[in-house]
C-alpha positions in Angstrom: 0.0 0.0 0.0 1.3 3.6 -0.7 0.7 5.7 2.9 1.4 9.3 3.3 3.1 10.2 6.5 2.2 13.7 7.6 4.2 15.4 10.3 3.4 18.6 12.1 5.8 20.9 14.3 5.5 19.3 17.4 8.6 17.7 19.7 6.8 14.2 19.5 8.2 14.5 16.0 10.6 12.4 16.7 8.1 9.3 17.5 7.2 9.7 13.6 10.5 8.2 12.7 9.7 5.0 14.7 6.5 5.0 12.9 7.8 5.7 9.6 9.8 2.4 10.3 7.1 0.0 11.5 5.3 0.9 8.2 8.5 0.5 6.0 9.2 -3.2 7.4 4.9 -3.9 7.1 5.9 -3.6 3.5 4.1 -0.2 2.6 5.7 2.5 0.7 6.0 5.6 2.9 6.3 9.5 1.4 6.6 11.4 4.4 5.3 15.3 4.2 6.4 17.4 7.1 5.3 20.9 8.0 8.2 23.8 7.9 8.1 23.4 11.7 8.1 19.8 11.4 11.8 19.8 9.9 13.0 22.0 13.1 12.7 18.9 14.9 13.4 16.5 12.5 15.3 16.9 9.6 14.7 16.0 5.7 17.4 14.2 5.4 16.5 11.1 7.9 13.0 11.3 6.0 14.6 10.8 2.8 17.0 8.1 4.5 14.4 6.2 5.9 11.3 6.6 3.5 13.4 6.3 0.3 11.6 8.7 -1.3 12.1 12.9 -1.8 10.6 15.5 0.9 9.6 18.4 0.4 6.9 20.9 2.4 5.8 23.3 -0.6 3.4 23.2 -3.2 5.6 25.1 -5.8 8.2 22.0 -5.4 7.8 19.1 -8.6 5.2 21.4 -10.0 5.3 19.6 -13.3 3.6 16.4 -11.8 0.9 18.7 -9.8 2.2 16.7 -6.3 0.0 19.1 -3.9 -2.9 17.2 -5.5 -1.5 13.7 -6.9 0.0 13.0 -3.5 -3.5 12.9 -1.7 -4.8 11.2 -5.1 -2.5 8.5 -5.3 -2.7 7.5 -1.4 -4.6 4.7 -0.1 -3.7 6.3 3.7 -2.9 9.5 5.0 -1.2 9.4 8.5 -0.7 12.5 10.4 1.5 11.9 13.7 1.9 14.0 15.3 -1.0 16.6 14.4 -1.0 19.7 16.4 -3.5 22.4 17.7 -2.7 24.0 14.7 -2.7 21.5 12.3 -5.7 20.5 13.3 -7.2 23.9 12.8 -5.7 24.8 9.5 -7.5 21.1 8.3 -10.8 21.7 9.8 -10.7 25.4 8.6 -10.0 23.8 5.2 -6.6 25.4 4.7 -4.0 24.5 1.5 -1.2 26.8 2.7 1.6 24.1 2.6 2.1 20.5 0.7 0.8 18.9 3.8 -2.9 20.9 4.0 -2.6 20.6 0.2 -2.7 16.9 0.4 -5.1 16.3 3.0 -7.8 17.8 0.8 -7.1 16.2 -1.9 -6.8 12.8 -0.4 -9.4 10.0 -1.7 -8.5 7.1 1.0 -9.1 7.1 4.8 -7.2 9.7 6.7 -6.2 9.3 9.9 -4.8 11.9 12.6 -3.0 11.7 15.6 -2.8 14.4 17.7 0.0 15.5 20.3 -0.4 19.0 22.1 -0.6 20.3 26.1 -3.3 19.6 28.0 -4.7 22.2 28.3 -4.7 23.1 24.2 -6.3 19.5 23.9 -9.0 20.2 26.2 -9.3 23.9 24.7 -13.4 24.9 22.9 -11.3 25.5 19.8 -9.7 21.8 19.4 -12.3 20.1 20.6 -14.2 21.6 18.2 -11.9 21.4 15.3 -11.8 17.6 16.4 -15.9 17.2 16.1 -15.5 19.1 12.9 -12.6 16.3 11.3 -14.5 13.4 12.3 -17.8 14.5 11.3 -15.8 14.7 8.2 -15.1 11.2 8.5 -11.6 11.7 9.5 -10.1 9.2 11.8 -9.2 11.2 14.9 -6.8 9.0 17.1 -7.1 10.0 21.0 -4.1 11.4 22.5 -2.3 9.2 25.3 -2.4 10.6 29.0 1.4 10.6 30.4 4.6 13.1 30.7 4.4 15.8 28.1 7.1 18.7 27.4 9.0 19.8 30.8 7.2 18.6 34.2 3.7 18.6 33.5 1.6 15.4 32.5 -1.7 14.6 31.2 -3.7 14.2 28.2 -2.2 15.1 24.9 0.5 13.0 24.7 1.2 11.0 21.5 0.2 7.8 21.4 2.9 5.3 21.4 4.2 4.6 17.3 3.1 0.7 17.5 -0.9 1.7 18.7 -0.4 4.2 15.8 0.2 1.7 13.6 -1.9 -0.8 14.2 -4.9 1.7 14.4 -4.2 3.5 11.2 -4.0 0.0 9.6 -6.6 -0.8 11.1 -8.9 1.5 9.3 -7.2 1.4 6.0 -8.2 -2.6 6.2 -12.0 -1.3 7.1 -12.1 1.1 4.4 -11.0 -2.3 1.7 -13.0 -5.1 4.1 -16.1 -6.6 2.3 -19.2 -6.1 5.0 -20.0 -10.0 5.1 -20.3 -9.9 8.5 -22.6 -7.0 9.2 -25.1 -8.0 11.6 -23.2 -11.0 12.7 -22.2 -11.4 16.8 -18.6 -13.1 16.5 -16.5 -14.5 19.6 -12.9 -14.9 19.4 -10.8 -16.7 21.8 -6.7 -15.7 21.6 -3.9 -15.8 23.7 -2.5 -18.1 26.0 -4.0 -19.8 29.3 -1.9 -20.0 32.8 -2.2 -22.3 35.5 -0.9 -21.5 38.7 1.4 -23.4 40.7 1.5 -21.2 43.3 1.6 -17.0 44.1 4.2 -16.4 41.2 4.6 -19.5 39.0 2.7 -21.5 36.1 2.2 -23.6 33.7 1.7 -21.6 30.6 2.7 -21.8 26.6 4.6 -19.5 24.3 1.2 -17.6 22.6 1.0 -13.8 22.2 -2.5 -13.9 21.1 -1.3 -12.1 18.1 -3.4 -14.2 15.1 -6.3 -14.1 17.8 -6.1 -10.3 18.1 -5.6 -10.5 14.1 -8.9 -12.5 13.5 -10.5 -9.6 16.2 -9.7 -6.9 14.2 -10.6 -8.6 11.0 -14.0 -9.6 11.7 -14.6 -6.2 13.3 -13.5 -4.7 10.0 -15.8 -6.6 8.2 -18.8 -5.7 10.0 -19.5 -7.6 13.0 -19.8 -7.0 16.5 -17.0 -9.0 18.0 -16.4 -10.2 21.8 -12.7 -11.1 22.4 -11.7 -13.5 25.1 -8.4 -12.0 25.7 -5.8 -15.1 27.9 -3.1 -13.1 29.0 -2.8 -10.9 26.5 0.4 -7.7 26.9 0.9 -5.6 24.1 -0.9 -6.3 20.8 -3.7 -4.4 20.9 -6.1 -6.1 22.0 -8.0 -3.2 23.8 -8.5 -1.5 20.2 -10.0 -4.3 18.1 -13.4 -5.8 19.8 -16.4 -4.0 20.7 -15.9 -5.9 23.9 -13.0 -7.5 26.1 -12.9 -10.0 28.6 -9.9 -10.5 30.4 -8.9 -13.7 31.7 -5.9 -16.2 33.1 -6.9 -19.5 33.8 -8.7 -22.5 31.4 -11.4 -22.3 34.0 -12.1 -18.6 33.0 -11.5 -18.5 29.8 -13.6 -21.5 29.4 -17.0 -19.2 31.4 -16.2 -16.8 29.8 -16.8 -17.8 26.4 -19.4 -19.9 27.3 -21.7 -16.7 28.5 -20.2 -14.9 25.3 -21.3 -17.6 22.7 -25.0 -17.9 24.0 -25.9 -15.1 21.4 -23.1 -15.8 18.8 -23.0 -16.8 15.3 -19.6 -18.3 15.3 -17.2 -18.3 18.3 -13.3 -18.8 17.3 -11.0 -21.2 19.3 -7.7 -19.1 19.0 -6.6 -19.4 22.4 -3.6 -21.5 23.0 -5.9 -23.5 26.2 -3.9 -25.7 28.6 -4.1 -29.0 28.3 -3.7 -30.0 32.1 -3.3 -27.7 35.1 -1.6 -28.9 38.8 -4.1 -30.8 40.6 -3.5 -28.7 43.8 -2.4 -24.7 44.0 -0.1 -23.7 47.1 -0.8 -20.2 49.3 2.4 -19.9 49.5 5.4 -19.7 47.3 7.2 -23.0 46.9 10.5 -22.7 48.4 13.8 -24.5 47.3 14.8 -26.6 49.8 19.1 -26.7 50.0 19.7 -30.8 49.0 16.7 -31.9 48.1 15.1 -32.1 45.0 11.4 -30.6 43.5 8.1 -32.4 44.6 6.6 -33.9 41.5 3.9 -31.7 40.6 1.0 -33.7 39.6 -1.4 -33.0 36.9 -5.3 -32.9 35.7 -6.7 -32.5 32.9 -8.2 -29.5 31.7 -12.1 -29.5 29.9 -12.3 -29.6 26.3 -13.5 -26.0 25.5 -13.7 -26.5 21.9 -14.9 -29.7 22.0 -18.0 -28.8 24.7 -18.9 -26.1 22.5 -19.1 -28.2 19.7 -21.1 -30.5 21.3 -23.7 -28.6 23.3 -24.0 -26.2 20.1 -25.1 -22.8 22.4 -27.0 -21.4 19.5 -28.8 -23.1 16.6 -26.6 -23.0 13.2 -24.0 -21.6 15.4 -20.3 -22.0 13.3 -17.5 -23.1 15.5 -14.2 -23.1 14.5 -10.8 -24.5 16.3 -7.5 -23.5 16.1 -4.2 -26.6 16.4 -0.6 -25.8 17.1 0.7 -28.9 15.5 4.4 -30.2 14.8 5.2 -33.2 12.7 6.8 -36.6 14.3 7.5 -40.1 13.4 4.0 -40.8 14.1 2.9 -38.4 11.1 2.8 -34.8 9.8 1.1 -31.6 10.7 -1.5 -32.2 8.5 -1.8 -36.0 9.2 -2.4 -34.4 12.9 -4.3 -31.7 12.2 -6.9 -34.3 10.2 -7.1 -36.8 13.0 -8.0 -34.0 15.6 -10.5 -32.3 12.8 -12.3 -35.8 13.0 -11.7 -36.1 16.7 -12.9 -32.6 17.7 -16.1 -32.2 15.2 -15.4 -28.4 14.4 -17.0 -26.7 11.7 -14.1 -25.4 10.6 -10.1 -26.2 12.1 -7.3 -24.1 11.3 -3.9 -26.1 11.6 -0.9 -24.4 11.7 3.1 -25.5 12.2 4.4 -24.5 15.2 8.2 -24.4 16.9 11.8 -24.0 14.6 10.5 -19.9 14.5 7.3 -20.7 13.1 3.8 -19.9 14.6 3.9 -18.2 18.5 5.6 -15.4 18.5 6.4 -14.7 14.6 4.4 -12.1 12.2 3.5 -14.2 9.7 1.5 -17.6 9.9 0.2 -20.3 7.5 -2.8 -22.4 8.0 -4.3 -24.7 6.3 -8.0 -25.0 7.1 -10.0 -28.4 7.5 -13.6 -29.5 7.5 -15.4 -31.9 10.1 -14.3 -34.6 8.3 -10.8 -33.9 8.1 -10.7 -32.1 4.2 -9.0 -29.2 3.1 -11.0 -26.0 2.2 -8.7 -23.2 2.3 -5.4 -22.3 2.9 -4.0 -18.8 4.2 -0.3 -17.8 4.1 1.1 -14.3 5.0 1.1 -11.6 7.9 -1.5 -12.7 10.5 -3.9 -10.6 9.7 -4.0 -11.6 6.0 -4.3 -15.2 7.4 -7.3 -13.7 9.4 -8.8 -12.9 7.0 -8.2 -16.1 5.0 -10.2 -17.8 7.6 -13.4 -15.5 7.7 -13.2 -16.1 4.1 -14.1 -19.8 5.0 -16.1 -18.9 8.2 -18.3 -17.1 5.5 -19.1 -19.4 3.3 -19.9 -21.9 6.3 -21.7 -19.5 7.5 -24.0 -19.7 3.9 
């Protein structure tokens, strides 16, 4: 995708750099357009390093090729981080006194803003009005963070951090190109990895970020549903930003009621969750203490219920779709597939996503492959690439199960 990177004269400039890089490795080509304050905090020449591509803040620069106009023409997503009080202003006012301003109202995709300023400018009639005035508008309007700003002081207006930026401003550029097959439908995802304590401050856990969970999230919210996310342990991948509602939780136990309660008015529920196999048959109060000379208790086990498989049989909701996720790897007993098959025929899933995990693939990694099975262990789709093209891979096949 071609993004351009607005940058207003603010001192969180310098966050735009780290932004500018996320979307460079994503793959997306990045022309960055600062303001002539902008470049008093950061200068053209690490644009131009980084970006690859000319910078330039006037609309009498490469006149030939009409840029104040073709840039916003030829974008699918305007960024601007970070956007001041001003800029805001000169945009809502309507304003083409600079390359930047020029763009914006020429620009044909999604735009989305980020703004960074004091509190106390934030909070001022004239922003927040500006503000109502962009998003009625239809521009995305990101809300600032609350934390330190310039000097001592602290509060809201600080720029959010360039990885929520990101995601969010993706986010909306995947909205603006999502088909709406799943307006109107109530979607539960599970994602994330379960924990069961040993005692105070250890357990038994697995190597899951929740990342393709929070990637299925975001994709089914993009294409139109209202989506509950059943979020296991879950630290920095957005999870707050992509479902209309979050539940938190640790154990099996809880993840387990709390999908249950969600799926009683769901359409399809999604098994993304890493969920523990067994947990320790007894938790201590206490922290287990190393004893000098003697070695560790055995710690027995018990197994954990069968989420996936209770919701498949007890079906909450008539022509409910359920679909499973397996972490597979491949032994002397068979392949990942061979696996996958057995356990799509064992479990009774609509739908089961298999996917290779370990050597650097799977937990952990940005991209995944899956390839996804029927009840009766056969192939009908396949999904390769970041996770949240693979998310969308799947929906593909949720849709058409759904019929």
């Amino acid at each position: 995708m071609r993004i351009v990177l607005g940058v207003s004269g603010g001192i969180a400039a310098y966050k735009a750099v780290l932004l500018l890089r996320l979307l460079r490795e994503a793959g997306h080509a990045v022309r960055v357009i600062p303001t002539q304050a902008a470049l008093r905090f950061v200068g053209a020449p690490t644009w131009e390093a980084l970006s690859g591509e000319p910078v330039s803040t006037e609309v009498f620069d490469d006149v030939e090729h009409v840029q104040h106009v073709a840039l916003g023409q030829s974008a699918d997503l305007v960024i601007v981080a970070p956007a001041t009080a001003d800029l805001l202003a000169r945009a809502a006012s309507g304003r083409a006194d600079d390359l930047l301003t020029s763009t914006l109202l020429a620009a044909h995709g999604p735009v989305v803003m980020a703004p960074a300023m004091h509190t106390e400018m934030w909070e001022h009639a004239a922003t927040r009005a500006n503000v109502a005035t962009l998003r009625a508008r239809g521009v995305h309007v990101i809300e600032p963070a609350s934390g330190r700003l310039t000097g001592k002081d602290s509060g809201a207006g600080r720029l959010p951090d360039p990885e929520d930026i990101a995601r969010e401003a993706l986010a909306v550029l995947a909205a603006s190109r999502s088909p709406q097959d799943l307006a109107g439908r109530r979607v539960v995802v599970s994602a994330g990895g379960t924990r069961e304590p040993l005692d105070p401050v250890r357990w038994i856990g697995n190597r899951s970020t929740g990342r393709q969970g929070v990637a299925l999230a975001e994709a089914a919210r993009a294409r139109g549903a209202q989506v509950t996310l059943v979020a296991a342990n879950l630290e920095g991948v957005g999870a707050d930003a992509v479902a209309d509602v979050l539940v938190r939780v640790e154990s099996t136990a809880e993840l387990r009621e709390a999908v249950r309660s969600a799926a009683l008015d769901a359409d399809v529920v999604v098994m993304a969750a890493a969920v523990a196999d067994f947990r320790p048959a007894a938790r201590t109060e206490a922290k287990i203490k190393k004893v000098p000379g003697q070695g560790p208790a055995p710690i027995e086990l018990v197994e954990n219920p069968d989420v996936l498989a209770e919701l498949v049989r007890d079906r909450l909701r008539p022509g409910q779709v359920v679909v499973g996720f397996a972490a597979e790897t491949g032994d002397a007993a068979g392949s990942v597939l061979d696996h996958g098959r057995a356990k799509a025929v064992r479990k009774g899933a609509d739908l089961l996503a298999v996917n290779a995990v370990g050597a650097g693939r799977g937990f952990g990694t940005p991209d995944n492959e899956v390839w996804v099975l029927d009840a009766t262990g056969e192939q009908v789709a396949h999904a390769s690439g970041t996770k949240r093209q693979v998310a969308d891979g799947l929906w593909d096949a949720v849709v058409k199960a759904l019929g």
